[in-house]
ZAMARGU-4260 file (C-alpha; in steps of 0.2 Angstrom, whole numbers, plus 5000, padded with zeros to 4 digits):
<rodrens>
0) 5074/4986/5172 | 5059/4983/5159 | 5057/4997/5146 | 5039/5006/5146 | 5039/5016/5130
5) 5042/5013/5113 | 5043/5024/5098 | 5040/5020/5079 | 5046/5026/5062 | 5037/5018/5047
10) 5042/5017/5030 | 5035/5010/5014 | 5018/5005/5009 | 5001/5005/5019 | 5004/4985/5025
15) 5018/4990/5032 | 5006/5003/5042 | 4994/4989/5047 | 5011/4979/5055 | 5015/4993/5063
20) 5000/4996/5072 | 4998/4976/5075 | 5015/4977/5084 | 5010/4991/5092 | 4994/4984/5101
25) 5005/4967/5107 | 5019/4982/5114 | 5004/4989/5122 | 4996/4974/5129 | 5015/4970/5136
30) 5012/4986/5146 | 5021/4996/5135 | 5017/5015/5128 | 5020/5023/5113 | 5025/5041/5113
35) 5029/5051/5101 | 5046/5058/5101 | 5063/5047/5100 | 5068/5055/5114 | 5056/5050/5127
40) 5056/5032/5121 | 5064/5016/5130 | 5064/5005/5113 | 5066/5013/5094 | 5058/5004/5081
45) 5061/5007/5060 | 5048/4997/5051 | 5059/4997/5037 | 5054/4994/5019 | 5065/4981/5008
50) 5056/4980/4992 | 5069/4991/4982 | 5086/5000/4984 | 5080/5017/4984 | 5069/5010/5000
55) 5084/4998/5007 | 5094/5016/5008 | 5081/5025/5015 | 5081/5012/5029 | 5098/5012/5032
60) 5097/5032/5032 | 5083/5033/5047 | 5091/5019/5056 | 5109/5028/5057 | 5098/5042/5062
65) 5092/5037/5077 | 5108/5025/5081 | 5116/5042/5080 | 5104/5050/5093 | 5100/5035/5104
70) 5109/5034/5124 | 5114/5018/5130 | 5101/5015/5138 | 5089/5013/5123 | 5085/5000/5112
75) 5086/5000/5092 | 5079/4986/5085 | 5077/4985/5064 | 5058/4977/5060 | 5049/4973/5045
80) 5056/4970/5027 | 5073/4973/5025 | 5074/4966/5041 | 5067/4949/5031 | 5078/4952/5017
85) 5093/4958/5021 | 5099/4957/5040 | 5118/4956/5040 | 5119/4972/5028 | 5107/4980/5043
90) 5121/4974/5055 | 5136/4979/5044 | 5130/4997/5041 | 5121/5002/5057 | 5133/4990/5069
95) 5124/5001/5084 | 5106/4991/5080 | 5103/4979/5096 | 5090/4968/5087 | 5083/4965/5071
100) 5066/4954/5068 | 5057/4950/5051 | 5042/4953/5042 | 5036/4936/5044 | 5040/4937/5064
105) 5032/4953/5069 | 5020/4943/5082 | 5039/4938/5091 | 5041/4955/5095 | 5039/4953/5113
110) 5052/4939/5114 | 5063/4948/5107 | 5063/4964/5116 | 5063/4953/5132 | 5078/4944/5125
115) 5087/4959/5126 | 5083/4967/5142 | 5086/4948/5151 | 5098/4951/5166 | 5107/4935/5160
120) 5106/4939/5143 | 5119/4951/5136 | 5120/4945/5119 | 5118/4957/5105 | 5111/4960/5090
125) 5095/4947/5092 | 5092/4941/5075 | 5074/4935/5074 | 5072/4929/5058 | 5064/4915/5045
130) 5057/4903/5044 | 5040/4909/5051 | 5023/4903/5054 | 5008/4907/5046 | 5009/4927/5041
135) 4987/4924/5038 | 4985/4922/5058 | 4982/4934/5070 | 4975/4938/5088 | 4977/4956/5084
140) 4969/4970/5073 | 4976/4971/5055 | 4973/4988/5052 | 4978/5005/5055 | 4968/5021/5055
145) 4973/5037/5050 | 4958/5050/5056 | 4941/5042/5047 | 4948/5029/5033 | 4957/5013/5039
150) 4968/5001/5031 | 4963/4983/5034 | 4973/4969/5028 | 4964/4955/5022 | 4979/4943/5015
155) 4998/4945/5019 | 5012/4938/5005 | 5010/4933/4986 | 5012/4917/4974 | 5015/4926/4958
160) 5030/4925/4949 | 5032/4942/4943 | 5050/4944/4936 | 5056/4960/4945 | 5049/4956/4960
165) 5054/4955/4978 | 5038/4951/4987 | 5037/4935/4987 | 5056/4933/4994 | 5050/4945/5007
170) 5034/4940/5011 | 5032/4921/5008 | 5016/4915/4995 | 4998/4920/4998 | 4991/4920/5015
175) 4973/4924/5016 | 4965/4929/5032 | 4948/4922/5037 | 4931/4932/5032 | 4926/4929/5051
180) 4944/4939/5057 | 4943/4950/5044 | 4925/4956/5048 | 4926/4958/5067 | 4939/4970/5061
185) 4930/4981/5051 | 4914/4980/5064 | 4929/4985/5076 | 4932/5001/5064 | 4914/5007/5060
190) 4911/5007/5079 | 4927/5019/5081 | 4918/5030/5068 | 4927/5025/5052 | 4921/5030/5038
195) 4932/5022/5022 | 4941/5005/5025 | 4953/5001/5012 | 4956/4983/5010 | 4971/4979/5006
200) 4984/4965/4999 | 4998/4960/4988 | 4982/4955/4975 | 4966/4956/4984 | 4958/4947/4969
205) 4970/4932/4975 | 4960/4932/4992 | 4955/4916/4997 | 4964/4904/4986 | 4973/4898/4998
210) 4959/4894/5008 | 4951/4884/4994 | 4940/4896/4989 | 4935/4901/4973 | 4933/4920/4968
215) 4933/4923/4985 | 4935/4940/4986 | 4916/4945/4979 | 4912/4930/4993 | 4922/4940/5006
220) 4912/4957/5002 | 4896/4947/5000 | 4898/4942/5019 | 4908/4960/5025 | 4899/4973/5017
225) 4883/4970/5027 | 4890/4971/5045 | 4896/4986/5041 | 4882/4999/5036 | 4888/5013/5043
230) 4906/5013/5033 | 4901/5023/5018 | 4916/5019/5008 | 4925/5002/5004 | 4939/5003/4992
235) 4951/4991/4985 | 4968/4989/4982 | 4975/4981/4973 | 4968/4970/4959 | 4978/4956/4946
240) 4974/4962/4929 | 4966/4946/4923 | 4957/4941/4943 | 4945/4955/4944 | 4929/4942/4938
245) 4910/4949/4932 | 4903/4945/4947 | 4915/4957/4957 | 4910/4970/4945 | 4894/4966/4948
250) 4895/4968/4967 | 4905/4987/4962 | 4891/4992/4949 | 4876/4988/4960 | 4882/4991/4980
255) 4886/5010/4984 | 4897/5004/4999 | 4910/4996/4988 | 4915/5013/4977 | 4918/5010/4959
260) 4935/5014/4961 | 4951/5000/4954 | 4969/5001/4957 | 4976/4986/4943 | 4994/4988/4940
265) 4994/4984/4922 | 5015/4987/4923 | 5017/4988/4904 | 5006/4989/4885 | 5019/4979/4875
270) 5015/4960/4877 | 5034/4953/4874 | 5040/4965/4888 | 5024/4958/4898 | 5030/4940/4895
275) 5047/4945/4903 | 5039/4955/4916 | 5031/4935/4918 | 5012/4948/4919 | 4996/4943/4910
280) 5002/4945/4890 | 4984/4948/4884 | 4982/4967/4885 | 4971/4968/4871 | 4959/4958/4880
285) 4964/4966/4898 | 4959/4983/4891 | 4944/4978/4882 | 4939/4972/4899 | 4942/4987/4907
290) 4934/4995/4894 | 4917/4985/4898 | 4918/4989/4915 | 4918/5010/4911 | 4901/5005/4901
295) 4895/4994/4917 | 4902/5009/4929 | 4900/5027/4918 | 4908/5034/4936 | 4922/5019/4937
300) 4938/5026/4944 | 4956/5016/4936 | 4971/5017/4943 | 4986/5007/4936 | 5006/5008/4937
305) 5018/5005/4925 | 5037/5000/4925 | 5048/5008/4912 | 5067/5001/4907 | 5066/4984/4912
310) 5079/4974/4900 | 5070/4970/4884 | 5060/4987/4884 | 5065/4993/4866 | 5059/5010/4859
315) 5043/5001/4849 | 5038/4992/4865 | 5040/5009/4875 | 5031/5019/4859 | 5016/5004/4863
320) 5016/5011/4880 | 5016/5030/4876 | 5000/5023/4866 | 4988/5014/4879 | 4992/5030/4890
325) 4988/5041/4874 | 4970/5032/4874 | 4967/5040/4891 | 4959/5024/4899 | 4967/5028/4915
330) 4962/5042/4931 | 4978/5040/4939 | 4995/5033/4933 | 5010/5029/4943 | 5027/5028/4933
335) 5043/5018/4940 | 5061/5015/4935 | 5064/4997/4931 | 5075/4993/4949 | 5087/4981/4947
340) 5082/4966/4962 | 5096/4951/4965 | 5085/4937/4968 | 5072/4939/4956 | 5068/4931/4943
345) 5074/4943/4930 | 5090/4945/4938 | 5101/4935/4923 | 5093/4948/4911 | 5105/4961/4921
350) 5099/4979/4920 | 5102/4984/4901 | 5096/5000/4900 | 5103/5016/4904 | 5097/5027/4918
355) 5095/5041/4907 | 5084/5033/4896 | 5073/5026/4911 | 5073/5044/4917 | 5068/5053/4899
360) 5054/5040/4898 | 5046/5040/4917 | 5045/5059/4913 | 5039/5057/4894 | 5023/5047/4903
365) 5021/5057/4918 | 5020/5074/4908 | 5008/5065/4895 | 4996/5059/4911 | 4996/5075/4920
370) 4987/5083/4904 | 4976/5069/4904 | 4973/5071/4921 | 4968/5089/4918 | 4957/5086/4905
375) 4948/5072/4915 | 4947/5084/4930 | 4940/5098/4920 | 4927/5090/4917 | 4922/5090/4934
380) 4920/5107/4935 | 4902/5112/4939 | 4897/5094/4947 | 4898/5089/4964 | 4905/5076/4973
385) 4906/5068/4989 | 4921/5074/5000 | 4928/5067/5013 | 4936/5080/5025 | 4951/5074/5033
390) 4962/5093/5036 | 4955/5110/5042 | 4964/5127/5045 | 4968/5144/5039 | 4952/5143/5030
395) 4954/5130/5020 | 4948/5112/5021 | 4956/5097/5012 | 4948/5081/5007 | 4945/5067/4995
400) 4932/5060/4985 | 4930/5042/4980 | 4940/5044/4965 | 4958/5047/4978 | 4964/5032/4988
405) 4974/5039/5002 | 4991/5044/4999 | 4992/5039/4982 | 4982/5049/4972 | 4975/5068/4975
410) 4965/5077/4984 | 4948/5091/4985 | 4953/5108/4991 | 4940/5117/4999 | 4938/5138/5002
415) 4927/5136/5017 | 4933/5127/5034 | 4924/5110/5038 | 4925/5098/5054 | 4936/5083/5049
420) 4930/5065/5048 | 4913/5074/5041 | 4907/5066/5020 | 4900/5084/5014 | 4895/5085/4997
425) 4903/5097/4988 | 4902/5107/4972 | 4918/5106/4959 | 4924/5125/4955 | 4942/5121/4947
430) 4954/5109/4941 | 4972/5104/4944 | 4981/5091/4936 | 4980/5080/4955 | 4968/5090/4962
435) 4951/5098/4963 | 4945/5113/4972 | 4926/5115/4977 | 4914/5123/4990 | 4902/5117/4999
440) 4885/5112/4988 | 4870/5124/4992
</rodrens>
């Protein structure tokens, strides 16, 4: 009997969201319907997340989960990128998964799910794995709304060779997608009523090489932006430090649409760690750049991550770290152990360095930005900004400005109730270290 209804649990990053929903539409044009509660569904699908271990347990933990809830009658299938990377371990620790499919063969999802509900067929686990065709090419939306902003994938996999790494292992090399695909998904979007699309990527300042083009990413918005008038906001993540060229800040300085707003995970300040990391060395120049973009862009928005502990990280090179931070350059900072990754490139430098010392200093950073966070955000106090109202109840309202991507960064707490999906400007009355609290401007 053919299984109508499927439920999803996703995990990881937002391109793992635009999967998700891109499955999803192929379930639904099979004749299929999503619901919303493991219980009601034929098929139970974990888009899983493989990129590190703290991820990989994750995934294991919701997959046991459901494999602990599920009747016989259901289906459990593993998607996405541990499901790339590591099937068999999948299999060995949650032996009640009937099928498992890759990152690379989410369009397959069909086959797979007929595979296993074939009368003749009895065989399980499916294993639907690599080799893959082209992850760029696609008959279905890449994107997936949440309320009025949208993520929209321009560019699947990576061809950088950073040591720590799993990405490309996961996802294959670069894989643009083309500006004509590209754009009748964000025209699909702004007729829905969208009003921020976030294009996204492994390097969105990669887009395009691939397809021969050069800088292509300023020539994709050159083409997109106008199609889409209605979209008040287009933000990018994320950018390669040394790929974000003058003529894209040009196109951020001088187009409202695209909002002067840069996520360029920097990953370190010393330049011998940098070389391990197998990153852009140059930081001096890197962050003279960025420096020449805040005089282009007085309202520019930077974002950046950094990676503390991987092997070679002495207490100088850290102190060096502590430094750029100290210069308060950035808006937002994200701060991650060094996670040891078999099949990386900076596997034969093993993982030298102590927990604890990781841990004493993500925390020594994270403390430091949360004052410079402060400071930046008390200075808002007394402006007004554009909100984006995406939460209402109990009297409240909760939103973000340009300055906050979606789930990464904060957001703008208003005292007054304010229909969601609504941009309301809004006046800035106090400060938190991730957040800002306002009322509606007279």
């Amino acid at each position: 009997m053919k299984r109508s209804t499927f439920y999803f649990e996703t995990l990881g990053c937002p391109k793992n969201l635009v999967d998700t929903d891109s499955i999803s539409v192929l379930l639904h044009e099979a004749g299929r319907d999503q619901v919303g509660t493991p219980e009601a569904a034929d098929v139970l699908i974990v888009n899983t997340c493989g990129f590190i271990e703290p991820a990989r347990e994750e995934s294991i933990e919701i997959l046991q989960q459901l494999a602990g809830q599920k009747n016989p009658q259901q289906l459990l299938i593993a998607a996405g990128c541990m499901a790339e990377r590591t099937p068999q371990r999948i299999l060995a620790e949650v032996p009640e998964v009937d099928g498992v499919i890759s990152t690379r063969r989410w369009r397959e999802i069909g086959k797979l799910l007929e595979q296993l509900e074939s009368e003749t067929d009895k065989q399980k686990p499916v294993l639907i794995g690599s080799p893959a065709g082209s992850p760029g090419v696609s008959v279905v939306p890449r994107t997936a709304e949440q309320g009025a902003s949208a993520y929209l994938k321009i560019a699947d996999g990576c061809r950088r060779s950073c040591a720590y790494c799993s990405i490309p292992l996961i996802k294959g090399t670069a894989s643009s997608r083309s500006v004509e695909d590209i754009t009748a998904d964000a025209v699909r979007l702004q007729q829905r009523g969208v009003r921020e699309i976030v294009l996204i990527a492994q390097d969105v300042t990669d887009y395009g090489i691939d397809l021969g083009l050069k800088d292509g990413l300023p020539g994709l918005l050159e083409a997109l932006l106008p199609n889409i008038p209605d979209v008040d906001w287009v933000r990018l993540m994320y950018a390669y430090p040394d790929r974000v060229s003058e003529r894209l800040v040009d196109l951020m300085a001088f187009n409202p649409q695209l909002i002067p707003y840069l996520d360029i995970p920097l990953q370190h300040a010393d330049s011998e760690v940098l070389r391990r990391m197998r990153r852009p060395r140059d930081i001096e120049s890197t962050i003279q750049f960025l420096y020449s973009m805040r005089e282009k862009m007085p309202d520019l928005v930077l974002r950046t991550t950094f990676i503390v502990g991987f092997p070679g990280e002495t207490d100088p090179a850290f102190s060096r770290l502590v430094d750029l931070v100290e210069e308060e350059l950035f808006d937002h900072v994200g701060v991650f152990p060094y996670f040891f990754e078999p099949g990386t490139p900076a596997e034969k430098d093993g993982d030298p360095i102590p927990d604890e010392v990781k841990q004493e200093r993500l925390e020594h950073l994270m403390l430091l930005q949360q004052e410079i966070s402060l400071h930046k955000h008390q200075a808002l106090v007394g402006t007004n900004l554009d909100v984006l109202i995406e939460g209402v109840g109990d009297g409240i309202s909760v939103g973000r400005s340009y300055r906050d991507a979606p789930e990464v960064d904060g957001v703008v707490i208003l005292t007054e109730e304010v229909d969601p999906g609504e941009i309301k400007p809004v006046l800035i009355t106090g400060a938190r270290p991730y957040d800002l609290v306002g009322q509606l401007a007279n």
